[in-house]
PAFIPA-511762 format. One line per 8 residues: number of its first residue (from 1); for each residue x negated, y, z negated of C-alpha. Coordinates in nm, 3 decimals, padded with zeros to 5 digits. Example, Ala and Ser with C-alpha at 12.3 -4.5 7.8 and 13.67 -1.06 7.14 Angstrom:
BEGIN
1> -01.230,-00.450,-00.780 ~ -01.367,-00.106,-00.714
end
This chain:
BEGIN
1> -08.850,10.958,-07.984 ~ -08.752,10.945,-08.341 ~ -08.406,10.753,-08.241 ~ -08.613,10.520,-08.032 ~ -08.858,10.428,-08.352 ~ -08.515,10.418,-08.574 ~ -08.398,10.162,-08.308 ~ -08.718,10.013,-08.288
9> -08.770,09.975,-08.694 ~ -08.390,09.760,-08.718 ~ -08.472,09.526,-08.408 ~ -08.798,09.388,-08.533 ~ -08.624,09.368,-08.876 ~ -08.360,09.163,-08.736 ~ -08.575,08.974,-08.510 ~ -08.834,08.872,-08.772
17> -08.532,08.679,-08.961 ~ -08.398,08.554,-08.618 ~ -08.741,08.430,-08.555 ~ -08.800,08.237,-08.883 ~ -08.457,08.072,-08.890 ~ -08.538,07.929,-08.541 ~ -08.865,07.808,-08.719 ~ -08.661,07.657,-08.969
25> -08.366,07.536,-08.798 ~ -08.641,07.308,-08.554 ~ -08.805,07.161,-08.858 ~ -08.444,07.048,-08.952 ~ -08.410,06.856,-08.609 ~ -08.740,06.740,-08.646 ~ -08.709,06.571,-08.981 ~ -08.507,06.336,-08.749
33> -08.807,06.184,-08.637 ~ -08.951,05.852,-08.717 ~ -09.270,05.852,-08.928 ~ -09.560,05.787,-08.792 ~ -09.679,05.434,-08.863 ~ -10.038,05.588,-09.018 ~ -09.773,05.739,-09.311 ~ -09.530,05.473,-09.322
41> -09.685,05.396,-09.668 ~ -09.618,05.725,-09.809 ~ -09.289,05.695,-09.936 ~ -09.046,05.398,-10.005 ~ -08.671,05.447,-09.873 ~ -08.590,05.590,-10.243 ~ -08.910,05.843,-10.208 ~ -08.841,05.914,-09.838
49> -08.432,06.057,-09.931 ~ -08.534,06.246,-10.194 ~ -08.836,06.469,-09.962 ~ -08.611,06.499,-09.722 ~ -08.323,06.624,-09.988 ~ -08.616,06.847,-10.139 ~ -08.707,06.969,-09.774 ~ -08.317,07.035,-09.674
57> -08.290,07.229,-10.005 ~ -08.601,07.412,-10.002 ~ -08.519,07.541,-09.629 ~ -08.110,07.666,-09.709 ~ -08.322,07.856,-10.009 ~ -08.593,07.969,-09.764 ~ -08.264,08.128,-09.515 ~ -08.091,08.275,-09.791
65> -08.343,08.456,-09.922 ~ -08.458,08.569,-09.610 ~ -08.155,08.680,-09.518 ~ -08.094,08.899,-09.859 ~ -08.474,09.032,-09.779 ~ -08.386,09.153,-09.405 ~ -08.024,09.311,-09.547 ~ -08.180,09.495,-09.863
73> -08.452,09.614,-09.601 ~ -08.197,09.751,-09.328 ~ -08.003,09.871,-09.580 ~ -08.226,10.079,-09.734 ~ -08.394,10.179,-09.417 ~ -08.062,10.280,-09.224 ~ -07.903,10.459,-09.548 ~ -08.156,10.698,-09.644
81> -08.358,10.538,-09.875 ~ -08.679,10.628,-09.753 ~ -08.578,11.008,-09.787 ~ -08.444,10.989,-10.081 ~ -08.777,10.791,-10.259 ~ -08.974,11.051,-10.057 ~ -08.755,11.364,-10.235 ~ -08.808,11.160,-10.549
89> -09.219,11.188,-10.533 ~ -09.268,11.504,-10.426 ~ -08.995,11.622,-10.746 ~ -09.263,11.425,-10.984 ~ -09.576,11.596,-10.813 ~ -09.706,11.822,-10.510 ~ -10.050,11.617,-10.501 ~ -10.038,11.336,-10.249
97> -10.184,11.077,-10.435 ~ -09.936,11.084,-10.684 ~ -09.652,11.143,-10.450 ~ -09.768,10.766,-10.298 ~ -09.768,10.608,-10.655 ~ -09.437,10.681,-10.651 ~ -09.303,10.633,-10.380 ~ -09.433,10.282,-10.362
105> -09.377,10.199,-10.723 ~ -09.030,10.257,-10.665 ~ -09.007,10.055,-10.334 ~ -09.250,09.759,-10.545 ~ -09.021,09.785,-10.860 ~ -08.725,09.715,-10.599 ~ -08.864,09.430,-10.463 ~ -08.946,09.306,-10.798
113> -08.639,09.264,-10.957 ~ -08.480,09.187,-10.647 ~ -08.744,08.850,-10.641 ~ -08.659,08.755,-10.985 ~ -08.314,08.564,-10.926 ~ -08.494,08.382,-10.671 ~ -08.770,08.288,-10.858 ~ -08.571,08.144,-11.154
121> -08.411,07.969,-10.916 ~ -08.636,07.825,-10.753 ~ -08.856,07.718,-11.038 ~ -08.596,07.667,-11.290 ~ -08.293,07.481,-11.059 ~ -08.523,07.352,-10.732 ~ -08.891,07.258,-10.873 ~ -08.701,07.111,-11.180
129> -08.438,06.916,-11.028 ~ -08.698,06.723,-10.816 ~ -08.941,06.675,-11.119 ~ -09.209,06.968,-11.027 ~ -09.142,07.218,-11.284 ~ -09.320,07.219,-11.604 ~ -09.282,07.614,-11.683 ~ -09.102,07.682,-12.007
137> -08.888,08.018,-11.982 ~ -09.129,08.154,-12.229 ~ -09.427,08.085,-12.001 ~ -09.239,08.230,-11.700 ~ -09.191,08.563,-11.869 ~ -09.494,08.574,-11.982 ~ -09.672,08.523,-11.612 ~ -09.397,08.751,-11.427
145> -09.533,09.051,-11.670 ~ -09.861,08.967,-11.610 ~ -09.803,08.949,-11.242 ~ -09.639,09.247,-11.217 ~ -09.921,09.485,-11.445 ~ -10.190,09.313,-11.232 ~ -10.011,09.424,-10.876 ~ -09.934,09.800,-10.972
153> -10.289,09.830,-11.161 ~ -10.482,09.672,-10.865 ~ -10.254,09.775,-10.563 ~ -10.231,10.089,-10.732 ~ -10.557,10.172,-10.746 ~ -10.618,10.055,-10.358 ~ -10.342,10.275,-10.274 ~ -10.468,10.567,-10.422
161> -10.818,10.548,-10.291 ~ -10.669,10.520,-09.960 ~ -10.479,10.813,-09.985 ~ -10.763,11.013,-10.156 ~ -11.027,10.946,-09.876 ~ -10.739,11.042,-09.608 ~ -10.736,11.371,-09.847 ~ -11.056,11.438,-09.764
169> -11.158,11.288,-09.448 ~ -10.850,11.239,-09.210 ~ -11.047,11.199,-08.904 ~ -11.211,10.868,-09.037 ~ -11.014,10.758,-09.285 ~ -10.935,10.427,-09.112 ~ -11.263,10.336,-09.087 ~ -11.420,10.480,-09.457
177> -11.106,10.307,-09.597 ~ -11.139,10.014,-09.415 ~ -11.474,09.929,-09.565 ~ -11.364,10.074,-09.929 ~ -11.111,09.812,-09.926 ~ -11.318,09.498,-09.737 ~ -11.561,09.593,-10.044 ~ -11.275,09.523,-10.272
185> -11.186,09.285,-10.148 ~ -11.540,09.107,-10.188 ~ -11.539,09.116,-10.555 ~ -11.225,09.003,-10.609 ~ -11.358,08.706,-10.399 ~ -11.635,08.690,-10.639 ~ -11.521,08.715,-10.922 ~ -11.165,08.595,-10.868
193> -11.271,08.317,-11.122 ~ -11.385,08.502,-11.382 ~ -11.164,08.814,-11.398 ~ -10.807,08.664,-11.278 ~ -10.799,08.317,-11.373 ~ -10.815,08.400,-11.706 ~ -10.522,08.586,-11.732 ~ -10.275,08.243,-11.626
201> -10.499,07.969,-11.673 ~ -10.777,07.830,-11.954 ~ -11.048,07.703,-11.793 ~ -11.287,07.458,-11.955 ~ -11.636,07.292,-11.824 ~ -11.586,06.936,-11.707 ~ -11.717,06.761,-11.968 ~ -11.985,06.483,-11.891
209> -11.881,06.149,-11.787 ~ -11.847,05.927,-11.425 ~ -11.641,06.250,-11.250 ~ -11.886,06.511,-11.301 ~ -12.165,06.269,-11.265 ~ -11.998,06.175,-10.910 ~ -11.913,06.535,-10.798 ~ -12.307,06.613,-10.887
217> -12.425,06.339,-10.749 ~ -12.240,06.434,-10.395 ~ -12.324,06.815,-10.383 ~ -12.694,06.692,-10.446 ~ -12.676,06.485,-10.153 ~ -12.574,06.700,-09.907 ~ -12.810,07.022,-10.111 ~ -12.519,07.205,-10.212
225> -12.569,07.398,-10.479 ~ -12.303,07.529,-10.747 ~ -12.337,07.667,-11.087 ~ -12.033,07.480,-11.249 ~ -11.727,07.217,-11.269 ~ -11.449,07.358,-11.466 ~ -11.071,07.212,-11.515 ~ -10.779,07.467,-11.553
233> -10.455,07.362,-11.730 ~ -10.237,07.429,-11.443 ~ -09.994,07.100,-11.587 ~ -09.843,07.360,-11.813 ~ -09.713,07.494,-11.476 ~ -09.633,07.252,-11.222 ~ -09.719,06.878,-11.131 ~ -09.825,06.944,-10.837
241> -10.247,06.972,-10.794 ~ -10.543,07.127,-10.655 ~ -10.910,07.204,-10.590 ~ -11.077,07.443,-10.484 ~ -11.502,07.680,-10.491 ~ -11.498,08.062,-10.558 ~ -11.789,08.243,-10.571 ~ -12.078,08.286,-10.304
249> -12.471,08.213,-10.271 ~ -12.576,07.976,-10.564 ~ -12.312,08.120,-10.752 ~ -12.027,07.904,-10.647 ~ -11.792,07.690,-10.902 ~ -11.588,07.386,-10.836 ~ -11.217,07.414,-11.013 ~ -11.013,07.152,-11.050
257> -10.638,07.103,-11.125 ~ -10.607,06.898,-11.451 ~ -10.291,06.723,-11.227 ~ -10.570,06.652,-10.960 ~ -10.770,06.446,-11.210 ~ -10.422,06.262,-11.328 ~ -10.356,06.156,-11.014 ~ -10.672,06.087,-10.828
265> -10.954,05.828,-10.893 ~ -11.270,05.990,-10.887 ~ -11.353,05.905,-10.538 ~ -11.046,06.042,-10.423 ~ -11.154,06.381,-10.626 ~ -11.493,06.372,-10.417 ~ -11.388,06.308,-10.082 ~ -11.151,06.606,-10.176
273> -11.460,06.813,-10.288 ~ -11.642,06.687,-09.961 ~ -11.390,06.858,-09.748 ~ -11.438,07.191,-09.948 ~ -11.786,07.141,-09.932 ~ -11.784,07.144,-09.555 ~ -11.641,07.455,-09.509 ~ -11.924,07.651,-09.647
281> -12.148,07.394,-09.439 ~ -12.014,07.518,-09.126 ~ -11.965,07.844,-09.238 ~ -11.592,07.884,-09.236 ~ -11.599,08.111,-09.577 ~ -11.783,08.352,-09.367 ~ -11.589,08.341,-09.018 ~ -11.219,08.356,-09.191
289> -11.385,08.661,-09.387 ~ -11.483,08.856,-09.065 ~ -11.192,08.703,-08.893 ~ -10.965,08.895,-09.180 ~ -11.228,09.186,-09.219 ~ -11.167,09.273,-08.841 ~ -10.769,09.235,-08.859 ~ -10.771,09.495,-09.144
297> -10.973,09.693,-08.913 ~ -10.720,09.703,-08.633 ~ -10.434,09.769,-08.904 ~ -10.632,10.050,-09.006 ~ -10.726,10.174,-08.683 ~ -10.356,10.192,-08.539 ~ -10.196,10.299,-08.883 ~ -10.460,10.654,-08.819
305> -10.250,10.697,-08.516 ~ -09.938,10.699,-08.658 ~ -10.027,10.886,-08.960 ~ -09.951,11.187,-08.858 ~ -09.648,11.129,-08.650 ~ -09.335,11.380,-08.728 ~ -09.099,11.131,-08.506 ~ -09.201,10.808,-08.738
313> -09.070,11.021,-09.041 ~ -08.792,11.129,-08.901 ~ -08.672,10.805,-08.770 ~ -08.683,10.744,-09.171 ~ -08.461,11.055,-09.252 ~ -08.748,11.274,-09.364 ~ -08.805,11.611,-09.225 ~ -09.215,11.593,-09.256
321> -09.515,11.285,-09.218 ~ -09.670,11.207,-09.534 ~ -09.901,10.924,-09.596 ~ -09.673,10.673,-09.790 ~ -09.368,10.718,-09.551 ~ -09.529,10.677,-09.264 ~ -09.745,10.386,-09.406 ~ -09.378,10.257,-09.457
329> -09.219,10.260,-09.158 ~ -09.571,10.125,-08.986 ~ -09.565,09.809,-09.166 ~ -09.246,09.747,-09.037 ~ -09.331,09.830,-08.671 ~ -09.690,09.638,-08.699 ~ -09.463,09.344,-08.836 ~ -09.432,09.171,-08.467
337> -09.832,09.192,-08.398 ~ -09.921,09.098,-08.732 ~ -09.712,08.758,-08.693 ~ -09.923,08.735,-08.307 ~ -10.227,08.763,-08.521 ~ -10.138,08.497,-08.755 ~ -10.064,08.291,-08.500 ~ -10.441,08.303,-08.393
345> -10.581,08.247,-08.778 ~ -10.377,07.955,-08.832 ~ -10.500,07.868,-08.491 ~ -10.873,07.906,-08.592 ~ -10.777,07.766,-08.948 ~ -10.691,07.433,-08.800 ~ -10.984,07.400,-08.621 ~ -11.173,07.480,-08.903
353> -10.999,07.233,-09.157 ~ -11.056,06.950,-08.877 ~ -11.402,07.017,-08.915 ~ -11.457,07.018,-09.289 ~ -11.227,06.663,-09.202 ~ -11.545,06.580,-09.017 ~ -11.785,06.673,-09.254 ~ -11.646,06.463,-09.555
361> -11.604,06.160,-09.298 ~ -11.914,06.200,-09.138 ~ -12.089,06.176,-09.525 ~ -11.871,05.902,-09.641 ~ -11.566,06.029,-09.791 ~ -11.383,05.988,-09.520 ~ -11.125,05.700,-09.634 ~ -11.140,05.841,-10.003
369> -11.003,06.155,-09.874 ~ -10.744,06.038,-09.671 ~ -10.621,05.833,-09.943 ~ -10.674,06.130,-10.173 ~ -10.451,06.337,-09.924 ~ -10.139,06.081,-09.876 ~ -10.139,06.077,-10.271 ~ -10.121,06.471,-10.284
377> -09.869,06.445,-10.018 ~ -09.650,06.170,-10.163 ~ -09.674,06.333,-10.522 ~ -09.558,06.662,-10.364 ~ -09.262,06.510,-10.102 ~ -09.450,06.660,-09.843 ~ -09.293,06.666,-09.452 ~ -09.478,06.441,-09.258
385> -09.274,06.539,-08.916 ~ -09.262,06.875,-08.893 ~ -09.204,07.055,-08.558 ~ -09.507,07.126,-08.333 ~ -09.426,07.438,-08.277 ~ -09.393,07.545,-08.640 ~ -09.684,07.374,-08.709 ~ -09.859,07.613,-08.394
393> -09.756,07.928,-08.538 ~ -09.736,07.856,-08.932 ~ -09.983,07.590,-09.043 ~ -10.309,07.686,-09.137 ~ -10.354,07.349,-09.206 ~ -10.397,07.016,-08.929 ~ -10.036,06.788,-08.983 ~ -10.124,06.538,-09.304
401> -10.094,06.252,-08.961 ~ -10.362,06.424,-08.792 ~ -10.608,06.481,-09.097 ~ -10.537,06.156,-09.229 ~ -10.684,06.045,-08.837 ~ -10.955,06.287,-08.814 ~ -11.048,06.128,-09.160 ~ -11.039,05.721,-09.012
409> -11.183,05.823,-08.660 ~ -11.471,06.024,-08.773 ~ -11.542,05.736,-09.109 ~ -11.858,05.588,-09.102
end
C-alpha cells in the first residue's frame, strides 16, 4: 500500500504540471483569435503587440516556474526529504506541536527562498519592462520580510492549534478544528482592513469633494450602508488598480486604489463600486463564505482519515504517522480534488460576478462600468481571447467580452 501512495504522490505531481501547461499552451493558440468587435477599441495595433508580448512572456515565466516547483517537489519527495525534516523535529523536541513548527518551517523556509528569484524577476525584469512596476528594491525587501513574519506568525499559530486540539481530541479533531479555523478566518475577514493593510499600505479617508460625494450619493440610493471611503497608496507598488469593501453588517469600508482614481472619472469609480455593491445585495459575501466554509470541511473531514495512516508515512520514508507528515503527503494526494472543487467555485463565481454585472446595470451604472472595465483592462494589457476552457476551469471572473455585454444588455 505504501508503494502504491509513493506512486500515487509522483503521478498527481507530474500530472498537476502536465495539466496546467495544457491550460497554458491553449491560451497560446487562442491568442490567435480575432477580437471581438465589442473590444476592438481596447488597444491600437501598437497596444495590441505589446499584451500579447506581455501575455507570451508572462506564460514561458508561468511554465518555468512551474516546472522548477513540480522538480524541487519530486525531488524532495522521492529523495528522503520528508524523513529527514521529520528526524530533524523530533531531534529539536518530543512534543508534537513543536515537532510540526518545524517541520513546516523548514518545508515554508524552502519554498521561500526558492520564490525569491522568481519574484525579482518577475517584478523587477517582467512588470518593469512593460511599465507596471513601481517597487523600489528597498520597498521589495521591506514587504518580502514583512510577508514572510506575517505567514510563520499567523500560519504558525493555525498550525499549532490544529495540532493541539488533535492532541487532545483525535476523534473530532476535523470537525473542532474546522470551526477553530472558519472562526479565524472570520476576523481576519473583519478586520483584514484594519490589522493587515497597515502593515503594506497607508490608508487615508477620501477627503470631501465630487468622488466621495458621488460614491455617497450611490450607496444612499440603493440603502447601503458603510462606515468609510479610504484611498491606499498602492502607486508606490504597481500601476495597475483596484477597489474593493471589507468588513460586514454596517461596518463595511470602501478602499480604493489611488491608480483607480488616476485613471477613472468618477462615474467610472461608481459603476465600479455598484458592482461591489451588488454582491452583498445578493448575498454573494455570504454564499462564497459557506461555499469555502464547507470545502474546508471536507479537507478536514478526509485529512482525519488519513491521519493516522502508517502506509502514507511510509510512502514518505518515515517509519511512524505523525500529524505534519501525514498532513504533507495529504495535500499532495487531495491536490487532484481540490483543483475539481475549484472548478465548481469559479463556476459559482461567474455566476455570481454576472449578477453584481446586473445589479450595477440594472441601477444605472451599467455603461460607466463597462467603460470603467475596458480602461482597467487596457491599462493592464489584459487577454481579451482567452480559451474557453481555461476560462471554465480558472476564471473566477465572466471574460472582460462577456461583462462588458452583461453591462450593455442589462443598461437601462
Amino acid at each position: 500500500m505504501a508503494s502504491t501512495l509513493y506512486t500515487l504522490v509522483i503521478v498527481i505531481v507530474v500530472a498537476e504540471y502536465l495539466w496546467s501547461t495544457w491550460l497554458t499552451i491553449l491560451n497560446i493558440r487562442a491568442s490567435l483569435r480575432p477580437v471581438p468587435e465589442l473590444l476592438k477599441d481596447l488597444y491600437d495595433e501598437k497596444q495590441y503587440w505589446k499584451q500579447q508580448d506581455y501575455a507570451m512572456t508572462n506564460r514561458k515565466f508561468s511554465l518555468i516556474s512551474g516546472l522548477v516547483s513540480m522538480l524541487v517537489t519530486l525531488a524532495i519527495f522521492t529523495f528522503g526529504g520528508f524523513a529527514v525534516f521529520d528526524a530533524a523535529a523530533r531531534s529539536v523536541s518530543r512534543f508534537p506541536v513543536v515537532q510540526a513548527l518545524v517541520f513546516w518551517g523548514i518545508f515554508y523556509l524552502i519554498s521561500w527562498a526558492l520564490s525569491i528569484p522568481f519574484d525579482v524577476y518577475r517584478t523587477f525584469v517582467i512588470e518593469q519592462r512593460f511599465g507596471f512596476n513601481r517597487t523600489t528594491p528597498k520597498l521589495f525587501v521591506t514587504d518580502t520580510l514583512k510577508g514572510l513574519l506575517m505567514n510563520v506568525v499567523i500560519m504558525g499559530a493555525v498550525l499549532a492549534l490544529c495540532v493541539w486540539i488533535y492532541t487532545l481530541t483525535p476523534r473530532w479533531f476535523w470537525l473542532i478544528a474546522w470551526g477553530a479555523v472558519t472562526l479565524f478566518s472570520l476576523f481576519m475577514q473583519y478586520f483584514y482592513s484594519q490589522l493587515i493593510v497597515p502593515l503594506f499600505n497607508k490608508q487615508t479617508p477620501l477627503p470631501e469633494g465630487e468622488l466621495r460625494t458621488a460614491i455617497e450619493a450611490f450607496a444612499a440610493r440603493v440603502d447601503f450602508p458603510i462606515e468609510g471611503i479610504f484611498v491606499i497608496d498602492s502607486s508606490k507598488r504597481s500601476s495597475k488598480s483596484n477597489a474593493y469593501f471589507t468588513g460586514f453588517g454596517r461596518r463595511k469600508r470602501v478602499v480604493l486604489y489611488d491608480t483607480l482614481m488616476e485613471q477613472l472619472s468618477t462615474e467610472e469609480i461608481v459603476g465600479v463600486l455598484a458592482h461591489e455593491i451588488g454582491h452583498y445585495k445578493r448575498h454573494h459575501i455570504l454564499l462564497s463564505s459557506l461555499e469555502g466554509f464547507a470545502t474546508n470541511l471536507l479537507m478536514f473531514w478526509l485529512f482525519s482519515l488519513f491521519i493516522g495512516s502508517k502506509d502514507l508515512a511510509m510512502a514518505a520514508g518515515c517509519s511512524e504517522p505523525s500529524f505534519h507528515v501525514n498532513l504533507a503527503v495529504f495535500s499532495l494526494i487531495y491536490t487532484p480534488l481540490s483543483l475539481l472543487l475549484d472548478i465548481v467555485t469559479n463556476v459559482l463565481s461567474r455566476r455570481h460576478e454576472r449578477q453584481a454585472d446586473a445589479f450595477a446595470a440594472a441601477h444605472g451604472c451599467g455603461p460607466a462600468e463597462a467603460a470603467a472595465l475596458k480602461k482597467m483592462s487596457a491599462k493592464s494589457l489584459a487577454n481579451l481571447t482567452p480559451h474557453p476552457i481555461v476560462v471554465f476551469t480558472e476564471y473566477s471572473h465572466p471574460t472582460l467580452y462577456e461583462r462588458v455585454k452583461t453591462l450593455m444588455d442589462n443598461s437601462l
